[in-house]
LUMKEBA-109420 format. One line per 8 residues: their letters; for each residue x negated, z, y of C-alpha. Coordinates in Angstrom, 1 decimal. Layout:
<nodes>
a = X,Z,Y; ...
</nodes>
This chain:
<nodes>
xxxxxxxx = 0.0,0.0,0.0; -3.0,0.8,2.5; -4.3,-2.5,1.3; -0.9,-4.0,3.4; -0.5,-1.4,6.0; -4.0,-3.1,7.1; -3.5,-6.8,6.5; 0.3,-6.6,8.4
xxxxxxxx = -1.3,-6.2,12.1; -3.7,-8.6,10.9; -1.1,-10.9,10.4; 1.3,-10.5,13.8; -2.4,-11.1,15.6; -2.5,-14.9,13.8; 0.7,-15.3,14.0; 0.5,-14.5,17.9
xxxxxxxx = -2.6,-16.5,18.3; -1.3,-19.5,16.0; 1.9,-19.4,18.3; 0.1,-20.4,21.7; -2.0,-23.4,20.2; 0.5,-25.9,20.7; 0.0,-30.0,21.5; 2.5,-31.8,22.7
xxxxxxxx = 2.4,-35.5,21.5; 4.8,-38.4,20.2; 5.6,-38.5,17.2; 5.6,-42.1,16.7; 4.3,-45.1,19.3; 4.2,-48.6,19.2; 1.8,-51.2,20.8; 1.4,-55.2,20.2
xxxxxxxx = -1.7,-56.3,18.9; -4.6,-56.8,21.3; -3.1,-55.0,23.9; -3.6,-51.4,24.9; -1.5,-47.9,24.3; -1.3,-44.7,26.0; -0.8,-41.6,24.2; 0.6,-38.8,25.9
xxxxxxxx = -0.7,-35.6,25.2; -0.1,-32.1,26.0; -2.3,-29.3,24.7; -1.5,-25.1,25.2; -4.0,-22.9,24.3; -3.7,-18.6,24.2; -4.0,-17.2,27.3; -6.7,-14.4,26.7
xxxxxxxx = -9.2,-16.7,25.8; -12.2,-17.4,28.3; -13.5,-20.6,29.2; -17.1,-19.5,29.5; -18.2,-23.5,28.5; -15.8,-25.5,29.6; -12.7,-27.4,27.2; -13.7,-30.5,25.5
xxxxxxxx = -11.8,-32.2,23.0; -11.5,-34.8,19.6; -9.3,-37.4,18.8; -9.5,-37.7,14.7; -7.8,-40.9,13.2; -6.2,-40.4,9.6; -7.1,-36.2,9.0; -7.4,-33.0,11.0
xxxxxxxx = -9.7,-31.5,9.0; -13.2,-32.0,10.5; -14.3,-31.3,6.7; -13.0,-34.3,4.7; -14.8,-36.3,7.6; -12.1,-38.5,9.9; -13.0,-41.0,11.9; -13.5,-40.1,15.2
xxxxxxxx = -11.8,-42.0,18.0; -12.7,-40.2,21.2; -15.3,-37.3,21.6; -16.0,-35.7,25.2; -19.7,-34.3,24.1; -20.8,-37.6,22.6; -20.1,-40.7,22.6; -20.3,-40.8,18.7
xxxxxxxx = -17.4,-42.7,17.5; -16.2,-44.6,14.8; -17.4,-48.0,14.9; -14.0,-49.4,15.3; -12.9,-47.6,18.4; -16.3,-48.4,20.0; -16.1,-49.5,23.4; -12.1,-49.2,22.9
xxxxxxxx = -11.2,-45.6,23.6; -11.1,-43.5,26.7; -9.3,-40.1,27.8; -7.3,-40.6,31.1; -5.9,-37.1,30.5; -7.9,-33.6,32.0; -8.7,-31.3,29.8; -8.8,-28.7,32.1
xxxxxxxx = -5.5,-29.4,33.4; -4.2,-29.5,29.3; -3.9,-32.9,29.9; -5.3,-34.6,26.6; -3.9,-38.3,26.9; -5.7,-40.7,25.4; -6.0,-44.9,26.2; -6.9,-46.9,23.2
xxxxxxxx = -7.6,-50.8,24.5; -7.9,-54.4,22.5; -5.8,-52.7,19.7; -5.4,-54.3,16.7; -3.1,-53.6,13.4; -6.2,-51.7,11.9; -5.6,-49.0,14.1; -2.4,-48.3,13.1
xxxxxxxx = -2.2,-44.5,11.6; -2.1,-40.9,12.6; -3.9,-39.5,15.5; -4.9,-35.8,15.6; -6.0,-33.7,18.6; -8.8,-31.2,18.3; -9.3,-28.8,21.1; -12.8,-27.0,21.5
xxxxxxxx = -12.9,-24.1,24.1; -16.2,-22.7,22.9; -17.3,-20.4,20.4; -15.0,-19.9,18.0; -12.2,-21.2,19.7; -11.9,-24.7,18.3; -8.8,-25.7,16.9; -7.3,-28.7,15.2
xxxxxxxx = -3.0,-29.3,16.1; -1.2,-30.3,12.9; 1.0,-31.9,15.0; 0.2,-35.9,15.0; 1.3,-39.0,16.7; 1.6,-42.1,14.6; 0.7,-45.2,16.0; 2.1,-48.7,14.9
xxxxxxxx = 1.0,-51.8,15.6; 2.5,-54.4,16.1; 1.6,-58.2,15.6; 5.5,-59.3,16.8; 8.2,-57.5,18.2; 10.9,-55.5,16.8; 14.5,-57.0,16.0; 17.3,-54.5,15.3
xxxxxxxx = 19.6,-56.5,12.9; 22.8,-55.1,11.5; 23.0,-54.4,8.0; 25.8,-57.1,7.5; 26.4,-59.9,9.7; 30.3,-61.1,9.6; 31.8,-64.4,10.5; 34.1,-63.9,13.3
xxxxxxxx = 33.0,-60.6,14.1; 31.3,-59.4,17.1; 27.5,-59.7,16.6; 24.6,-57.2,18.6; 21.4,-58.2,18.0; 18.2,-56.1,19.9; 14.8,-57.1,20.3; 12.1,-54.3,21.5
xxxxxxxx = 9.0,-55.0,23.1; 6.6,-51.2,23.9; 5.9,-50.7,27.2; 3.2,-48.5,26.5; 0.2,-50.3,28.2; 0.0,-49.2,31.5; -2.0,-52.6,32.3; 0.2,-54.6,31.2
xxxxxxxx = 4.2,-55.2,31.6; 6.5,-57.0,28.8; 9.0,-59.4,29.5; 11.5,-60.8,26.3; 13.5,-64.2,26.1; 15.7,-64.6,23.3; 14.9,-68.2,21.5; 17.5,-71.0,19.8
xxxxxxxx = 20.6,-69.9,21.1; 21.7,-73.4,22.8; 24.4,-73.6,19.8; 25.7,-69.9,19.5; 29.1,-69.7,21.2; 29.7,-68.0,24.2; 26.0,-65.5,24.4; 25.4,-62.9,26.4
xxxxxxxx = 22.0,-61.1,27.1; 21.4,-57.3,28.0; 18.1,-55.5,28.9; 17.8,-52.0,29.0; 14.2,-50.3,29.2; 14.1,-46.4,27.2; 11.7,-44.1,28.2; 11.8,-40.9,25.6
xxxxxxxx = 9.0,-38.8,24.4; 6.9,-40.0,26.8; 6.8,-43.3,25.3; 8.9,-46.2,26.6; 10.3,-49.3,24.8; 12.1,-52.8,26.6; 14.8,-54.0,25.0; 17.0,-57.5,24.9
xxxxxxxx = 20.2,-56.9,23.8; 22.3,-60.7,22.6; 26.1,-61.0,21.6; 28.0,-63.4,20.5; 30.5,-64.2,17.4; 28.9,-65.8,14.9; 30.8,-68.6,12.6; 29.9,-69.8,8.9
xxxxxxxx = 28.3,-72.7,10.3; 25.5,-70.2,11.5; 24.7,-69.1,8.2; 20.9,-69.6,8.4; 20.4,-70.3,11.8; 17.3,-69.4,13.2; 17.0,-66.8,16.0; 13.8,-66.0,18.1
xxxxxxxx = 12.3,-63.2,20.1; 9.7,-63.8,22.7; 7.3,-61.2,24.0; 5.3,-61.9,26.4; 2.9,-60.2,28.8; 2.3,-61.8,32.7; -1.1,-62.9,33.3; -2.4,-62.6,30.0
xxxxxxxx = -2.3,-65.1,27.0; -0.1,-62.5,25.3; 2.9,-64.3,23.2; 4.4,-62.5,20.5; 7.4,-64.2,18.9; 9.6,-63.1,15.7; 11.9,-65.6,14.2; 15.3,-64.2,12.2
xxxxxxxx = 17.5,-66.4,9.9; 21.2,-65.4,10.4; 22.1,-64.2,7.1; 26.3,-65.0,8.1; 28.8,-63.9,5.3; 32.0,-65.4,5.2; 34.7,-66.1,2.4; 35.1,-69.3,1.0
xxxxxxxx = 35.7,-72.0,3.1; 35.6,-75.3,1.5; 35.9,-75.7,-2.7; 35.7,-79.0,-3.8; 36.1,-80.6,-7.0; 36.3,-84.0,-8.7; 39.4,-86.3,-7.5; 42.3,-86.5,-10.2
xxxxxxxx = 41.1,-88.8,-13.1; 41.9,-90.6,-15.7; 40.4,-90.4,-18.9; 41.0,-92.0,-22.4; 42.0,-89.7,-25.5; 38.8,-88.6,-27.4; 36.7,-89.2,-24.7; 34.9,-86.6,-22.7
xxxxxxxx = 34.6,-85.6,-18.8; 32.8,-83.2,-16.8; 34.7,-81.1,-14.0; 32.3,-80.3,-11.5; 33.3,-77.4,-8.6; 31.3,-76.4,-5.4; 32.1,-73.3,-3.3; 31.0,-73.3,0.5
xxxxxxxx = 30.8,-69.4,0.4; 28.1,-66.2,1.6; 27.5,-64.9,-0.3; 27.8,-67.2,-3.6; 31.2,-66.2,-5.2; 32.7,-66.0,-8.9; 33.3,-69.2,-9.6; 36.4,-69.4,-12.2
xxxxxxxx = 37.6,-72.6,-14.2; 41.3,-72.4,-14.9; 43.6,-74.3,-17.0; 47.1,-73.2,-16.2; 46.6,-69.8,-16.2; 44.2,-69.6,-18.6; 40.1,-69.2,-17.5; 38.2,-71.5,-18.9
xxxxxxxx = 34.5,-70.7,-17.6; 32.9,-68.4,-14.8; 30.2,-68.0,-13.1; 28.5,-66.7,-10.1; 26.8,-69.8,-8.3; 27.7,-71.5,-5.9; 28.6,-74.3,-8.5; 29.9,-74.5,-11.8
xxxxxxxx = 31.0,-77.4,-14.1; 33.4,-77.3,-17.0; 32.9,-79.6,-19.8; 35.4,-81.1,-21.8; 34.9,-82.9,-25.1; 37.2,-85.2,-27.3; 40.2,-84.7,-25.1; 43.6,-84.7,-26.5
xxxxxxxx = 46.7,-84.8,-24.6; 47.5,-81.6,-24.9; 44.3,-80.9,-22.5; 46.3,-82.9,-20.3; 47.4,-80.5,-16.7; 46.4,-78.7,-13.5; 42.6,-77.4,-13.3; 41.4,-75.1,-10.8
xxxxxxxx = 38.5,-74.1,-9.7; 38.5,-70.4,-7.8; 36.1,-69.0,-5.7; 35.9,-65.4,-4.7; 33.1,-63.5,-3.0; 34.5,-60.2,-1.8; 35.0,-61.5,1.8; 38.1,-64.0,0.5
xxxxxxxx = 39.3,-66.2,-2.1; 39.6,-70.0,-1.8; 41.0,-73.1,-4.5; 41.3,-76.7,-5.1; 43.0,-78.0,-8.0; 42.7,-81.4,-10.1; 45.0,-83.5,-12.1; 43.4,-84.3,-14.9
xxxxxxxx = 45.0,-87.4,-17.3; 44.6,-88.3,-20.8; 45.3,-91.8,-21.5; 46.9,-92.7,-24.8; 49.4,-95.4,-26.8; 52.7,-94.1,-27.3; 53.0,-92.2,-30.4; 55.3,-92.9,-33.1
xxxxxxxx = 59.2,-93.0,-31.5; 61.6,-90.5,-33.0; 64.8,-91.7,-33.6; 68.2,-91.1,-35.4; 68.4,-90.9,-38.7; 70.2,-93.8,-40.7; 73.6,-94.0,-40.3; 77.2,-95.2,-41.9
xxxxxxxx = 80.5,-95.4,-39.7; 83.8,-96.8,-39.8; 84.4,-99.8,-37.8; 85.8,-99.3,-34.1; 83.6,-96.2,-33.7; 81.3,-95.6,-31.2; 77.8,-93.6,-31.4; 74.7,-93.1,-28.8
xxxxxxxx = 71.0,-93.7,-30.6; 68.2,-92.0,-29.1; 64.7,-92.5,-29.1; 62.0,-89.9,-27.9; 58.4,-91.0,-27.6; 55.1,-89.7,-25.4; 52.4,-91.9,-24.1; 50.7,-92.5,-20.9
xxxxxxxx = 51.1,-94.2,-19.2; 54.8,-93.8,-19.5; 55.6,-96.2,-22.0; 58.8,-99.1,-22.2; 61.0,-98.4,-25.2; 62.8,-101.6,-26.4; 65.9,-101.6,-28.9; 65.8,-104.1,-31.0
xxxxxxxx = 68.9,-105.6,-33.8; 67.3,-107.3,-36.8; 64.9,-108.6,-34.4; 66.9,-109.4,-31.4; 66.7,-107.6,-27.9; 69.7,-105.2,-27.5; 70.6,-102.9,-24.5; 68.0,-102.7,-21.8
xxxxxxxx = 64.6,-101.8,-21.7; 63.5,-98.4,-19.9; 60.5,-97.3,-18.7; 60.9,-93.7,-19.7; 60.2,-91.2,-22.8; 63.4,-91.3,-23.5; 66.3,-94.0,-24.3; 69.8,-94.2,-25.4
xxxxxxxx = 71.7,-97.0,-26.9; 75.4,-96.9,-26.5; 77.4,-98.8,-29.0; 80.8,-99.2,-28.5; 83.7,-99.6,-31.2; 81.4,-101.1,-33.3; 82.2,-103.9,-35.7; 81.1,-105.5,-38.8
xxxxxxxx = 78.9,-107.6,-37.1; 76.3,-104.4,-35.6; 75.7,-103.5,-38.9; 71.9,-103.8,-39.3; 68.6,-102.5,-38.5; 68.1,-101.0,-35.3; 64.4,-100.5,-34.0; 62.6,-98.8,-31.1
xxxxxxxx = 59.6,-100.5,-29.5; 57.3,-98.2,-27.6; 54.7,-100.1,-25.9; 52.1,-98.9,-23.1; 49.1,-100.6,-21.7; 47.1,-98.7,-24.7; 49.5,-100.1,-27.4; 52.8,-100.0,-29.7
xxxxxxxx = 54.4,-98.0,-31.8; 58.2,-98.3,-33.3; 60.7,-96.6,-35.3; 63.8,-97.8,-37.3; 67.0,-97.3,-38.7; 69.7,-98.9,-40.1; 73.8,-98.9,-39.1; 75.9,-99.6,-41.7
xxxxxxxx = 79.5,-100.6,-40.3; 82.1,-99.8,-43.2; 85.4,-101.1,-42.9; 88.5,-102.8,-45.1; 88.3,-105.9,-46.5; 88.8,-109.2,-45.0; 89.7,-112.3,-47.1; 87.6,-115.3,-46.0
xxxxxxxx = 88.6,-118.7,-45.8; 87.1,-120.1,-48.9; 89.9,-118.4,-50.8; 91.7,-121.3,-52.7; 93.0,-122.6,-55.6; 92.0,-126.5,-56.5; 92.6,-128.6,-59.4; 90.0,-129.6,-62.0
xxxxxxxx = 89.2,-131.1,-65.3; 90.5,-127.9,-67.5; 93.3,-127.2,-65.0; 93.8,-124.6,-62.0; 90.9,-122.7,-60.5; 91.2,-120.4,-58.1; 88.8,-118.8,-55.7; 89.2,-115.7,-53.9
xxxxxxxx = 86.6,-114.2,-52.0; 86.5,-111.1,-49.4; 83.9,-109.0,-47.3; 84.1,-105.5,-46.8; 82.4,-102.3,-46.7; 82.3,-100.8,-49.1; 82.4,-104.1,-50.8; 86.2,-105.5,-52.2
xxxxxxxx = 87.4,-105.2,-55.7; 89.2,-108.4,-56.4; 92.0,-108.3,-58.8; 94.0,-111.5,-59.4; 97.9,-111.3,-60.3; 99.7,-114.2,-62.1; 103.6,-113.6,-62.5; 103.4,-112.4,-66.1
xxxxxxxx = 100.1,-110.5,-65.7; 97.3,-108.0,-63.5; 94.5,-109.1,-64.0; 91.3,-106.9,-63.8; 87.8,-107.5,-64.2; 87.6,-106.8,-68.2; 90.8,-108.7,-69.1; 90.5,-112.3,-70.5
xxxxxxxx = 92.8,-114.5,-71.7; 92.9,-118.0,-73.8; 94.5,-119.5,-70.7; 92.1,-118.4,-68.0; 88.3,-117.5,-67.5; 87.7,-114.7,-65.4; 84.4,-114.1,-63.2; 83.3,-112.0,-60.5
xxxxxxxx = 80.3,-111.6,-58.3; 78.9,-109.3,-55.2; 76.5,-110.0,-52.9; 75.5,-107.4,-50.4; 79.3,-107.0,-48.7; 80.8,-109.7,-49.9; 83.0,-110.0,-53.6; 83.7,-113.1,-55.2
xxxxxxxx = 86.8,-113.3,-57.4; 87.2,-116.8,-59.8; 90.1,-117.4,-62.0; 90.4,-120.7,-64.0; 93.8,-121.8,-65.6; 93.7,-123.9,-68.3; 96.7,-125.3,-67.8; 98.5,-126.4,-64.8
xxxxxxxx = 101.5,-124.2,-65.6; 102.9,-120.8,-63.5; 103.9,-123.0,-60.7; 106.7,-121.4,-58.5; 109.9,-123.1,-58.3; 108.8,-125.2,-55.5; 106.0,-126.7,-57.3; 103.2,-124.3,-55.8
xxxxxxxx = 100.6,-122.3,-57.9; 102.0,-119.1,-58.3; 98.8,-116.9,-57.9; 98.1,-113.9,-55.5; 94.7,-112.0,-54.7; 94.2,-108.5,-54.5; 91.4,-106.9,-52.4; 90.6,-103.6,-51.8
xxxxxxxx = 88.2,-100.4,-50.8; 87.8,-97.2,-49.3; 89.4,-98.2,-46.1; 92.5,-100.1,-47.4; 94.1,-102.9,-49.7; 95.5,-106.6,-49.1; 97.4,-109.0,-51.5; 97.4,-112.7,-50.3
xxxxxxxx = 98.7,-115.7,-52.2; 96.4,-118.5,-52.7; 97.7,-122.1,-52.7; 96.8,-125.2,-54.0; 94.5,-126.8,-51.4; 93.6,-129.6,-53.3; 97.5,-131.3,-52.8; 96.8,-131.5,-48.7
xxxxxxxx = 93.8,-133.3,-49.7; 94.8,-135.9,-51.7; 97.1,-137.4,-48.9; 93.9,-137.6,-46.6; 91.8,-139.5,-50.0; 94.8,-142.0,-50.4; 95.1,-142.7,-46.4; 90.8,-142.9,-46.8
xxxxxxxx = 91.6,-144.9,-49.8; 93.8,-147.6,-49.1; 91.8,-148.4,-45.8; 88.7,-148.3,-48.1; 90.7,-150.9,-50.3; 91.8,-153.0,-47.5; 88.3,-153.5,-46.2; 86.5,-154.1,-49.6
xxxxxxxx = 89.4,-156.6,-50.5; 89.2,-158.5,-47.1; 85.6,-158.4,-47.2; 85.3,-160.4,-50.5; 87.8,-162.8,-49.4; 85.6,-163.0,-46.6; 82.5,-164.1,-49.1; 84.6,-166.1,-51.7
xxxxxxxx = 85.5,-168.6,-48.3; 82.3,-168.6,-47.2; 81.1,-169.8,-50.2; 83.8,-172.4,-50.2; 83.2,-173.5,-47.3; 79.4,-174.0,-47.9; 79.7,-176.2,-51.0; 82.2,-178.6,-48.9
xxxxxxxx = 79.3,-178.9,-46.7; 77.2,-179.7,-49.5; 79.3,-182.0,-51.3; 80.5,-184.3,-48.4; 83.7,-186.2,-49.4; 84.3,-185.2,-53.1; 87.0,-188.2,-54.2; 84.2,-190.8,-53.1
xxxxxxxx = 81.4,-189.2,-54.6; 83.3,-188.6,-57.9; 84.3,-192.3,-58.4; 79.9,-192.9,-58.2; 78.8,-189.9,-60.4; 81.2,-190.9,-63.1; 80.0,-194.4,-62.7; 76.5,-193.0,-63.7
xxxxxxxx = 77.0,-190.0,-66.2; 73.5,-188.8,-65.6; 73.5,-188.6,-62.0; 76.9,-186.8,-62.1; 75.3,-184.2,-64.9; 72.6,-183.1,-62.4; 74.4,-183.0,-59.3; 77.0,-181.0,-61.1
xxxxxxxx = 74.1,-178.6,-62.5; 72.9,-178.3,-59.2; 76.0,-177.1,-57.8; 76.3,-175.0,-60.3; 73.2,-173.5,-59.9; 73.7,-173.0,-55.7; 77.1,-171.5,-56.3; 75.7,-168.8,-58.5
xxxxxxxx = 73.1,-167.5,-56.5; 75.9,-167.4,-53.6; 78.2,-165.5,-55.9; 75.6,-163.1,-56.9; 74.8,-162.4,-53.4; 78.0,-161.8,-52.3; 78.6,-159.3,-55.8; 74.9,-157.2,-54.6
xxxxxxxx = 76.4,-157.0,-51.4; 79.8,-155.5,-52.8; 77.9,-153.2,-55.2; 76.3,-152.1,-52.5; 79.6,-151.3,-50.6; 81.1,-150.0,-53.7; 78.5,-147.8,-54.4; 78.5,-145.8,-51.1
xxxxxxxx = 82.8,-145.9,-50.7; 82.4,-144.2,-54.1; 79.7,-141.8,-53.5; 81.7,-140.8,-50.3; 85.1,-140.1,-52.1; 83.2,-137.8,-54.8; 81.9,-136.0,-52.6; 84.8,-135.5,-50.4
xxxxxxxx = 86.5,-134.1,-53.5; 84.0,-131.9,-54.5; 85.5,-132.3,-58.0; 84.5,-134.5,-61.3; 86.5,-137.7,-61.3; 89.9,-137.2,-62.9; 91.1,-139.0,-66.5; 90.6,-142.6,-66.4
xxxxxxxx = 94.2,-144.6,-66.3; 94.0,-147.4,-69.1; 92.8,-150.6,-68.3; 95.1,-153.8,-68.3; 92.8,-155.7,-70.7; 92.9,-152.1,-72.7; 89.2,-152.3,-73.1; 85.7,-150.9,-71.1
xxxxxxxx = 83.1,-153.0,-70.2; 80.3,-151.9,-71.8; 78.0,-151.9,-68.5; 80.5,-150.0,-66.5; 81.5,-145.9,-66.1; 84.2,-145.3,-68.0; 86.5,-145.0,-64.9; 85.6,-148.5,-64.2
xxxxxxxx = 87.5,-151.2,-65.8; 87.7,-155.2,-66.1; 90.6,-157.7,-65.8; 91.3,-161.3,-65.2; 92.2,-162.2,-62.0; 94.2,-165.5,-63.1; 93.8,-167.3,-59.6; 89.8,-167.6,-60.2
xxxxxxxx = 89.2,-167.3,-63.6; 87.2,-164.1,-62.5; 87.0,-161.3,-64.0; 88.0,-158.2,-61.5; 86.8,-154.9,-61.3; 88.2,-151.9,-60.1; 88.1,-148.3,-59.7; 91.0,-145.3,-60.0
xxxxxxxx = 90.5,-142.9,-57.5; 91.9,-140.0,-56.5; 93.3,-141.2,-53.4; 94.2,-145.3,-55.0; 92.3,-147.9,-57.0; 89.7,-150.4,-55.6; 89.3,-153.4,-57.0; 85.8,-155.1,-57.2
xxxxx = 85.8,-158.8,-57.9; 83.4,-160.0,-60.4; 82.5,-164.0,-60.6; 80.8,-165.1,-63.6; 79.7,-168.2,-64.4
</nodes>
């Protein structure tokens, strides 16, 4: 405890000692390069001590501790300095006044650092201040810049030049500004802590187009070389202003495309891809590009690109088209109606371009064609007759595609015209034929009997046939028998389906048809007839020619048998190859009148009526026969037709 009772009055005499060394000095001071600094300085030392050899003093650069061996700056005993304040420092303050202030000239950024005061009063009264001022250097001047620059928003920037050369004054011009909007300068000089400091203060709103524009500072110092000059790039933040992206395209299916997106943005946003509302790709750039491969049409839409920084959000959208042929058309299904109903077929397809659909009947353009995905065909009380296939023909600039179906139209039967009955070799037949769907049953009825497709009889042959809608019904009578009391053939046609039933009564065509072959057939007469008269006079007339006067000339060829033999052989000779000229060319006639009236019946020639001579000639058919014709000595022949007999004169020799 004694040990403390002692050391505690040892203590309060430091402490009162330590408490009346004082310096007073900035803290912190700032000069440009190659120019000079003041530093203020202020020095207290206790009262009770005697100046019995005078107050010098030390300016230490880096440490206070004379120990560890500082450079000196300034020393009042010596002029023993360190080599790089040589010539450089001097103390403008009195030391006997406290006044410690030291000038430091032709400065450079080497000397930049802590400065210590050391005051020496003699004897043991030498003391080192802790307290320091630090020195900067400066090779351009200061620019206070805020943290975050804004577009839009107010803008102060400051530029500081020291004014702590007493030699020397600073003037600052602010540099680049021709294209800021609207500036405005302030100058405001600060003197604190017995330092001062000139400052240029600029406004103006900055815009995103001065994102990176350059700003300058210049220092300078009047009749010195002394220019100092800091540049500053405007580092401008701003939300998204522009995006841009590819223009709306058009691409083929399978192919592939690239979507490329820029964002005019500070700072670079989140760029986002979207298709529909579905991201595709981000990134944070200030551009980002979205591949697509193989493209189907489903990829087909709206992309947009989205920027967003924090300061805003911006986007630009695309249209992006796949190109493809029209895919297959779907259409109704197959369908079966009853005639006079009406029914709407649609067809649905996809292509693009947007395709033209086509309806087609069996091949044949129905309805109207539409440029759409979607048609519909109106049929109206439909009849037999739109039965068919119905198709639908997509086409686009890309290619085709088509769908069918088929309409089936059902409805009663209808008999047609060729129903008839007509009379050949073994007697009656009778024809009765009908369309319909579904198609007919044909049922024939005679008075005594119903016939159905099974029966037979040993007077009739039955026979029936379909094809597609239509039924053929055929009934042949072997005799001419079941006529009606007025002579007609009494036989009646039954059709029938689904839909409904019809009995008709077939007559005998054939009767109005033989008046028509006999009218044909007498004028066919008359003409053959009058056209071999025609020849046989011609000939005639020829051999008179010939012959001259015949009662004179007879009287001289029987006066000379041998004369009159050859000139009658030669007569006989001419007059054949007339005759035979004139039977080619009624062969000839013959032939076509009859190949004319066999085909106009459409039947084999009926029985032959016996002959007047009751015999055939050999070379003829036997519907031909031969007679005398008394007036020539001829032998005539002649034909039995249907519709009259033609006779065909025949000269033989």
């Amino acid at each position: 405890m004694w040990c403390l009772e002692l050391l505690l009055p040892l203590l309060l005499i430091i402490k009162d000692v330590s408490g009346q060394w004082n310096v007073w000095i900035p803290r912190d001071i700032s000069a440009m390069t190659n120019s000079c600094v003041v530093i203020p300085c202020t020095f207290m030392y206790p009262s009770g001590i005697r100046l019995h050899y005078g107050i010098h003093g030390i300016w230490y650069f880096g440490q206070p501790y004379p120990q560890l061996f500082p450079p000196v700056v300034f020393k009042t005993r010596t002029d023993i300095v360190h080599e790089s304040y040589q010539g450089r420092t001097k103390l403008i303050g009195d030391l006997h006044q406290r006044n410690c202030t030291l000038l430091i000239s032709n400065i450079g950024t080497e000397h930049s650092g802590r400065y210590y005061f050391r005051a020496d009063l003699g004897g043991a009264n030498i003391y080192t201040y802790p307290d320091f001022s630090e020195l900067k250097v400066l090779d351009q001047p200061n620019i206070d810049i805020p943290e975050e620059i804004v577009a839009d928003e107010n803008l102060e920037l400051t530029c500081y030049a020291p004014d702590n050369c007493p030699e020397n004054s600073p003037e600052i011009q602010w540099m680049y500004t021709d294209y800021l909007p609207e500036p405005e300068y302030t100058s405001d000089y600060v003197a604190e802590s017995n330092t001062a400091v000139l400052s240029s203060t600029l406004t103006f709103t900055p815009r995103p187009m001065h994102n990176g524009q350059l700003l300058g500072c210049r220092v300078s110092y009047p009749n010195t070389t002394l220019v100092y000059e800091r540049l500053i790039s405007l580092d401008v933040k701003y939300a998204p202003r522009s995006v841009w992206v590819n223009v709306s395209a058009e691409v083929m299916e399978g192919s592939s495309v690239t979507l490329h997106c820029e964002v005019d943005s500070n700072p670079p946003p989140r760029i986002s891809w979207l298709f529909g509302d579905q991201e595709q790709l981000w990134d944070t750039a200030s551009n980002a590009s979205l591949s697509l491969e193989d493209l189907t049409p489903s990829q087909e839409g709206i992309y947009t690109c989205v920027g967003d920084n924090g300061y805003g959000v911006m986007n630009t959208s695309m249209y992006l088209a796949v190109l493809y042929p029209p895919s297959e058309p779907v259409v109704n299904g197959s369908l079966t109606i009853l005639e006079g109903s009406s029914i709407s077929l649609q067809c649905s397809t996809q292509g693009n371009p947007t395709p033209t659909l086509t309806w087609l009947k069996d091949g044949e353009l129905v309805g109207t064609i539409t440029a759409a995905e979607v048609s519909v065909l109106e049929l109206l009380k439909l009849t037999p007759q739109g039965d068919g296939q119905y198709r639908c023909l997509a086409e686009n600039e890309h290619g085709r595609a088509s769908s069918s179906l088929n309409i089936t139209v059902e409805y009663a039967p209808v008999l047609l015209d060729e129903s008839k009955c007509t009379v050949v070799r073994e007697g009656v037949q009778c024809v009765c034929m009908a369309t319909g769907n579904p198609a007919p049953i044909i049922e024939f009825y005679l008075p005594d009997k119903n016939i159905t497709v099974n029966d037979t009889d040993g007077r009739y042959n039955y026979y029936t046939h379909t094809d597609g809608h239509t039924s053929t019904g055929m009934i042949k009578l072997r005799e001419k028998g079941e006529r009606l009391g007025n002579g007609a053939v009494n036989v009646h046609c039954s059709i029938s389906n689904t839909y409904g039933s019809e009995s008709f009564h077939l007559e005998l065509q054939q009767e109005k048809k033989y008046m028509m072959a006999v009218i044909v057939g007498t004028i066919g007469g008359v003409a053959v007839i009058a056209f071999i008269i025609a020849a046989v006079r011609y000939v005639g007339h020829n051999n008179k020619k010939e012959n001259g006067n015949p009662g004179q000339d007879l009287v001289s060829k029987l006066e000379n048998p041998a004369l009159y033999y050859s000139t009658v052989k030669k007569d006989k000779q001419c007059l054949r190859k007339k005759v035979l000229k004139t039977e080619l060319l009624g062969s000839k006639f013959n032939s076509i009148l009859e190949e004319s009236t066999v085909r106009f019946l459409n039947n084999p020639a009926p029985t032959p009526t016996p002959s007047l001579s009751g015999r055939q000639h050999p070379s003829h058919t036997p519907d031909s026969k031969i007679i005398r014709w008394p007036k020539f000595g001829h032998n005539l022949k002649y034909y039995d037709l249907p519709f009259g007999r033609v006779h065909h004169l025949v000269l033989r020799s």
